[in-house]
C-alpha positions, 0 to 999 in steps of 0.5 A, spaced: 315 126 795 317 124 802 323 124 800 324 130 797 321 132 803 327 130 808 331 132 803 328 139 803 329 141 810 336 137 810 338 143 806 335 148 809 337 146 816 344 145 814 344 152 810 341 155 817 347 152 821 352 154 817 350 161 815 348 162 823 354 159 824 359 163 819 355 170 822 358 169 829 365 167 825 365 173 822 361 177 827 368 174 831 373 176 826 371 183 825 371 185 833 378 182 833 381 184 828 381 191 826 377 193 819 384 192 815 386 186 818 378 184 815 379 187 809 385 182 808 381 175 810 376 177 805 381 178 799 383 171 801 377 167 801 374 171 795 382 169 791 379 162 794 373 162 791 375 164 784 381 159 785 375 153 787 370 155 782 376 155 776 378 148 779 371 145 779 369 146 773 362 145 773 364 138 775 360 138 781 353 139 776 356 133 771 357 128 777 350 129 780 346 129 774 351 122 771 350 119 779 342 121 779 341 118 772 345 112 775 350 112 770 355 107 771 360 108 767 362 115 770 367 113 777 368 117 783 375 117 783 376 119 776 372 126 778 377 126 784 383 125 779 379 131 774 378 136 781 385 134 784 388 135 777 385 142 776 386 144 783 393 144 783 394 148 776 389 153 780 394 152 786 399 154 781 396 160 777 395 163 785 401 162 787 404 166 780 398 171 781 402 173 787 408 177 784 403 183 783 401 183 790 406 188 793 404 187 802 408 180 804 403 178 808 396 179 804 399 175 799 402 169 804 395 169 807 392 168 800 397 162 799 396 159 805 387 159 804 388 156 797 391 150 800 384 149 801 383 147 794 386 140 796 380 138 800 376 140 796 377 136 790 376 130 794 369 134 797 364 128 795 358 133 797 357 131 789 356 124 790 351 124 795 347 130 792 345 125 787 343 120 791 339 124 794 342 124 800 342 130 803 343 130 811 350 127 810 352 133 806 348 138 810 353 135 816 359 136 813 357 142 812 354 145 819 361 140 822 366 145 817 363 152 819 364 149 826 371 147 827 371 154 823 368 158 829 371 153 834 378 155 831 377 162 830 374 163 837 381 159 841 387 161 835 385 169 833 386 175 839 390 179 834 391 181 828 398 178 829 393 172 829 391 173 821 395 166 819 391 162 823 384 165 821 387 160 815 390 155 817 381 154 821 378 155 815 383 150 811 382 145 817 374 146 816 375 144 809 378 137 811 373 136 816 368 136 811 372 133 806 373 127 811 366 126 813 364 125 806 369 120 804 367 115 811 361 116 809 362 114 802 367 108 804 361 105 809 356 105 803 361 102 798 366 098 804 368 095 797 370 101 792 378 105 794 377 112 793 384 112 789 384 118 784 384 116 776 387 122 772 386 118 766 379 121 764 381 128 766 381 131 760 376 129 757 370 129 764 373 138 764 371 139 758 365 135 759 363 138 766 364 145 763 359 148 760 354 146 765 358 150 770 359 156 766 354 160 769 353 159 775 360 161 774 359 168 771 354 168 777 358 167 782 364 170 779 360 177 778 358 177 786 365 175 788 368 181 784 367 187 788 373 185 794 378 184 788 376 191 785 376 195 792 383 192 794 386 195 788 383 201 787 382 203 793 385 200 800 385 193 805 381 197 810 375 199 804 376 192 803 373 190 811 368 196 811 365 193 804 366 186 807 362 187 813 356 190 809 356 184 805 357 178 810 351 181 813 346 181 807 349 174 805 346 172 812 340 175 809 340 170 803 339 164 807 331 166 806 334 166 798 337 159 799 331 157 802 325 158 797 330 157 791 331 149 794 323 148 795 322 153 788 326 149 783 322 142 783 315 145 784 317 149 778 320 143 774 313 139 775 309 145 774 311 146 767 311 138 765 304 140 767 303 146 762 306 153 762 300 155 765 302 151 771 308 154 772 305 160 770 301 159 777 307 157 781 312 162 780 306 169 781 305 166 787 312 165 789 313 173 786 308 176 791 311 172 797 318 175 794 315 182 794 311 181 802 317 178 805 323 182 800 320 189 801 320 190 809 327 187 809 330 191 804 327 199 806 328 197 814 334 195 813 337 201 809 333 206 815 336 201 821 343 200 817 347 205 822 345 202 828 345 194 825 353 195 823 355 197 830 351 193 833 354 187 830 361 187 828 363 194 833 363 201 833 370 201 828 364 198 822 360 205 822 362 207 816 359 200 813 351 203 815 351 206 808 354 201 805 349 195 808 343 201 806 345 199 799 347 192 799 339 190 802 337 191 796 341 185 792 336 181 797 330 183 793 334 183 787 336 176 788 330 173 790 327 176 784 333 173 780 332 166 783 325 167 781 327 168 773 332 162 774 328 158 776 323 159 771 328 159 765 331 152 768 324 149 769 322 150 761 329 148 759 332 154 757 339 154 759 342 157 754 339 164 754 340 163 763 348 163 761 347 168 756 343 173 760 348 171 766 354 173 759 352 180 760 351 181 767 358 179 768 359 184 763 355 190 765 358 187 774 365 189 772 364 195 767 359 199 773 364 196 777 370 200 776 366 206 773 362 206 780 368 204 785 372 209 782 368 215 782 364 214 789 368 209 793 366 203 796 359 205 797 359 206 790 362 198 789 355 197 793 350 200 789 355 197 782 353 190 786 345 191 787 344 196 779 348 190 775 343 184 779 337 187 777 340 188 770 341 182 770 334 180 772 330 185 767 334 180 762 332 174 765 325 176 766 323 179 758 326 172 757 322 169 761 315 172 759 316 169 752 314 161 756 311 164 762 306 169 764 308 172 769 302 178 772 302 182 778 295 183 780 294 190 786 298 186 792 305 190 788 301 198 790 298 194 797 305 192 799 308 198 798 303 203 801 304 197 807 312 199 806 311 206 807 307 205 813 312 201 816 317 207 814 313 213 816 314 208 824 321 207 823 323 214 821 321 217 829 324 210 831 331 211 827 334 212 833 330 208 839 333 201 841 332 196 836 329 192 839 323 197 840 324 199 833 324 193 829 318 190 833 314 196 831 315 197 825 313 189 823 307 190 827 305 197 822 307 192 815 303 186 818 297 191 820 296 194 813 297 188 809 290 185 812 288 191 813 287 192 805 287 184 804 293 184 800 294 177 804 289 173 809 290 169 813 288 163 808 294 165 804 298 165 810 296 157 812 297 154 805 304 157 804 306 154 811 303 147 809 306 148 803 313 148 806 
């Protein structure tokens, strides 16, 4: 437990610090560079997400179970050949790519961020995750967002600078890498660290249906970028950007209660159902008190939040983040169904679920984008999230009860509250408006005990 416990707050300090510290890169980015420019860099790093997701394979998920079974017949060096390998094919498939990208600096700026793929295949984030080694892997992670910030701070001016955005990026990357490798060679001083390409094929085709649905998630999540730049323009792609880099800085709340939820679920169900049961509607109601202010504050407060953070050239992006505040809910709510399929050995209907929400992702994504532009790619994003999660949830209800006693209407009748406050005060600095309105919510959720303080305390002991 105590273990578990170090390993805990490693994760959720590292997230921290590498959300806090990609929020002020980004926030950087978009006040020096025009929304076009931005719109530029996001395609880049969303190719490189596709590119990295296609190259690992769902080997970072086969090597940390085989390293926590203490399997010794799986080598390092040999998921390094495996990556290594698929990393150069998806090199390559980018590069080919390239022919339909008609303007010369998108597709060199493309090119250049997934050279990034070669430091990511000697990542040994893996490893050390199952070792339960958690603060090597949080450093390297908080010193790559780092020099990323460091590097974008000194070498990007201008939008003539957009090559070095880059160039920081694949840097970060080696740092991180490097981290993890010294760390590797201090705890095996007698191991080389040499890629083996000799099992390549068969550690691919074994790692891969481990990694299928957190690639269909994060396929899904990464679409609206790719299908925004070709029906639309790279301008629509930053004013899209700049709402979503801010709702994934809200997600660190996500992370947080997924890395705490997950374990306390898996020993629940070992348990009984029951248990699980109890586990996950407790989780559910700190979803929805915590979920319910952020998302209708952050719709109400959308036109003054974008400005305010990335500059007055991101207004049109206040709808857009309206929208988008509402994946958080539906994200912690998919997380909560997530858990509580994995916790009660129910892989395949998560993938299968994952299956069709990627489906139904690209299908309202295209109808939506084409009909009412980048909003409509927002709302396409939140809709196909929340299909996804009544899926996963009527899965669910066939293992574990799931109930929502009377604090579902309470907190509502304690959102209104807050927005009949925030409403008069749309206008009224945000540091007045939003201190209020979280002073309304709190007081008419004791004021009809839909929490009370005993609550409160056990969740703080409990994290």
């Amino acid at each position: 437990m105590k273990q578990f416990s170090k390993n805990a707050i490693s994760i959720i300090l590292s997230d921290a610090g590498r959300r806090v510290l990609g929020f002020f890169t980004i926030a950087l980015l978009a006040r020096r560079l025009a929304p076009s420019d931005f719109g530029v860099i996001t395609i880049g790093f969303t190719v490189l997400s596709y590119a990295t997701m296609l190259a690992a394979g769902g080997l970072g998920a086969f090597g940390i179970r085989a390293v926590a079974r203490g399997e010794a017949s799986l080598e390092v060096s040999s998921v390094i050949g495996a990556r290594l390998v698929n990393s150069i094919l998806a090199f390559f498939l980018v590069g080919l790519s390239l022919i339909f990208i008609a303007n010369r600096t998108t597709a060199l700026l493309v090119l250049c961020f997934s050279i990034s793929l070669i430091p990511n295949a000697f990542l040994l984030d893996w490893y050390f995750q199952g070792k339960e080694a958690m603060a090597r892997v949080g450093a390297a992670r908080t010193a790559s967002a780092a020099t990323y910030l460091i590097l974008a701070a000194l070498l990007v001016r201008s939008p003539a600078d957009l090559l070095w955005v880059a160039a920081a990026a694949v840097l970060g990357d080696c740092v991180a890498a490097g981290i993890l490798v010294v760390s590797y060679h201090r705890l095996n001083p007698t191991r080389r660290l040499r890629p083996s390409f000799t099992e390549w094929k068969s550690l691919t085709m074994s790692a891969f249906p481990l990694g299928l649905g957190s690639i269909l998630a994060q396929a899904s999540v990464n679409l609206p970028p790719l299908v925004i730049g070709i029906m639309l323009t790279n301008a629509d792609v930053g004013i899209y950007s700049a709402a979503a880099k801010l709702v994934g800085f809200l997600l660190m709340i996500d992370r947080v209660i997924a890395t705490l939820l997950l374990p306390a679920s898996a020993r629940s169900y070992s348990r009984s159902p029951a248990a699980l049961s109890e586990v996950l509607s407790g989780s559910l109601k700190l979803m929805i008190i915590v979920g319910l202010p952020l998302c209708i504050g952050g719709t109400m407060l959308a036109p003054r939040i974008l400005p305010l953070v990335f500059g007055a050239q991101y207004a049109s992006s206040g709808p857009v983040f309206g929208i988008l505040t509402w994946f958080v809910f539906a994200t912690l709510l998919h997380t909560l169904c997530t858990t509580g399929l994995i916790a009660a050995g129910q892989e395949k209907l998560y993938t299968r679920s994952m299956a069709i929400g990627a489906v139904v992702t690209v299908c309202s994504m295209l109808i939506l984008t084409a009909w009412f532009g980048v909003v409509g790619s927002a709302a396409a994003v939140v809709c196909s999230e929340l299909v996804t999660v009544m899926i996963m949830l009527q899965k669910l209800r066939n293992f574990v009860r799931l109930e929502i006693p009377g604090y579902g209407v309470k907190s509502l009748a304690a959102a209104g509250a807050m927005a009949a406050v925030l409403w008069p005060l749309a206008s009224v600095n945000l540091s007045i408006s939003v201190p209020m309105g979280l002073f309304v919510y709190m007081l008419v959720l004791f004021m009809t005990r839909a929490i009370s303080g005993t609550e409160l305390a056990e969740l703080f002991r409990s994290v």
